[in-house]
N, C-alpha and C positions, 0 to 999 in steps of 0.2 A: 470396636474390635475388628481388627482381618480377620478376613474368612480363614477354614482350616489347608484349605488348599492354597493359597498366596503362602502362607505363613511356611507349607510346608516346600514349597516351589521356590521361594527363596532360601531358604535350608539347602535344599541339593547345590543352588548355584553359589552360595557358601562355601561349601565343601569342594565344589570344582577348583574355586579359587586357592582354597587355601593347599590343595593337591598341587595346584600350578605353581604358587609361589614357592613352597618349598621345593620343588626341583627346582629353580631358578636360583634360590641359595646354594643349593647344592653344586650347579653349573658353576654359579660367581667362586665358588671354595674351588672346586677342584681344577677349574681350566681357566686358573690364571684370572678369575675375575670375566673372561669372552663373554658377552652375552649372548645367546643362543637365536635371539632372533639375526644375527649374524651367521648363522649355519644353515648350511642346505643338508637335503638327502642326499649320500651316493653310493651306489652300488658296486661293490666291489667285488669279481669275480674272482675265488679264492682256490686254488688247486691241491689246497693239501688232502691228508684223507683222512674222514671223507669230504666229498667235495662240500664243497656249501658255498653261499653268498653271505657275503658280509655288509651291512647295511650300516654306515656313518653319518654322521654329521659333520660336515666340512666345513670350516668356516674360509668365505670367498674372499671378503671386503677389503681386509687388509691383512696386513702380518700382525701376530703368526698366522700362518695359515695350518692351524691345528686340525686333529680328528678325533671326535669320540665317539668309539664302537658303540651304536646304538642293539643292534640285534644282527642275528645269523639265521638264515634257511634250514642249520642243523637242529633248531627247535623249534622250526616254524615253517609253513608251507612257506613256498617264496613270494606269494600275494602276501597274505599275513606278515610278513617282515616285513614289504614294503610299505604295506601300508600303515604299520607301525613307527616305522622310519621316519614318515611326511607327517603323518598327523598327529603325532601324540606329542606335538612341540607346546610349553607350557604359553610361549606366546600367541599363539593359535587358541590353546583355553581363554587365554585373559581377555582376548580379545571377543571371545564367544562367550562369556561370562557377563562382561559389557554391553554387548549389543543384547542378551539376554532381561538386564537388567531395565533397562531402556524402554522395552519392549512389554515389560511386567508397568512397568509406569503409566506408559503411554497407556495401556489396556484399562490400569486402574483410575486414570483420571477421566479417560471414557466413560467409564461407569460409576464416577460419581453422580449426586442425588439428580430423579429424572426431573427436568421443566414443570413448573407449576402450571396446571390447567390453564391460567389465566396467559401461559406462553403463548398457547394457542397449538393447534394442530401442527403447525410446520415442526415447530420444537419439538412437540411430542415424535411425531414422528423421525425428526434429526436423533433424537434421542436412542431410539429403539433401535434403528441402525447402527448408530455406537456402540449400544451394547452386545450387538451380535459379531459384530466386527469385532469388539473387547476380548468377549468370550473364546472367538475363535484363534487371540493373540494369542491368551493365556493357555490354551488345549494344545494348541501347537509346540507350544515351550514348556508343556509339560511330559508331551510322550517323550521323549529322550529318556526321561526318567524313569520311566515305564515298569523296571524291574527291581526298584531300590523299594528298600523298606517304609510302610506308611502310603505307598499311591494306592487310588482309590480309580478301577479300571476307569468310570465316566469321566475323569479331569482331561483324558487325553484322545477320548473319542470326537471321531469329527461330526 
C-alpha cells in the first residue's frame, strides 16, 4: 500500500491538472480553437476612468493575432495582475504537473526495498543516501501545497 502522504501528494497534482485542462477547453471553445501556449502577457496601459492596467494574452506566432483580457489593476494591485498574467497559464501547470510527477517517481523508486546485508556496506550505505535525497524530493513537492486540505505540516518541512 502507498504511504498516506504519496497517495495524498498525488491528489493535489491531479487536481492541478485537471484545473489546467479544463481552461485549455475553455481557451479551444471560445478563441477559435488558439492554443494558449501561443500567447504571451501584455500590458496594456489603459486611460479610461479610472485608470487601470489591462493585462492580455496576446497571441504572437501567427494570424490571428487575437487578445484575451486576462485581468485589470482595477481589481488587483498591478504586481498582482501581472503576475497573474504570466503565471497562471494552464501550459505552465501541465508542464509543472509533469515534471511534478516525475519527480514523485524518481523519489519513490529511490526508496524502494533497502540492499540486503549480504550487499554489503557500500549498498547499504548507496542506499540511505537515496533515501534522504528521496525524502527531500518528496518535502519539496509537497510544500506548494502547504494550505489545502489533508497536509500534515512534517511532509513539507526541510
Amino acid at each position: 500500500m502507498t504511504e498516506p502522504r504519496i497517495v495524498w501528494l498525488l491528489a493535489q497534482v491531479d487536481k492541478d491538472e485537471r484545473v489546467a485542462r479544463r481552461i485549455l477547453r475553455h481557451h479551444r471553445e471560445s478563441y477559435a480553437g488558439n492554443d494558449p501556449e501561443d500567447w504571451v502577457a501584455e500590458r496594456v496601459v489603459n486611460n479610461e476612468s479610472p485608470p487601470h492596467i489591462d493585462y492580455h494574452r496576446v497571441r504572437t506566432d501567427r494570424p490571428p493575432y487575437t487578445a484575451q483580457h486576462v485581468v485589470r489593476t482595477e481589481d488587483f494591485a498591478e504586481f498582482d495582475a501581472e503576475h497573474i498574467a504570466r503565471f497562471a497559464s494552464p501550459k505552465r501547470v501541465l508542464a509543472e504537473v509533469d515534471a511534478r510527477r516525475k519527480r514523485i517517481s524518481l523519489a519513490l523508486a529511490m526508496l524502494e526495498g533497502p540492499p540486503e546485508v549480504s550487499d554489503g556496506p557500500e549498498a547499504r550505505m548507496a542506499y540511505k543516501i537515496d533515501a534522504m535525497r528521496a525524502e527531500a524530493l518528496l518535502k519539496l513537492d509537497a510544500r506548494p501545497y502547504a494550505g489545502r486540505a489533508g497536509y500534515a505540516e512534517h511532509w513539507g518541512q526541510p
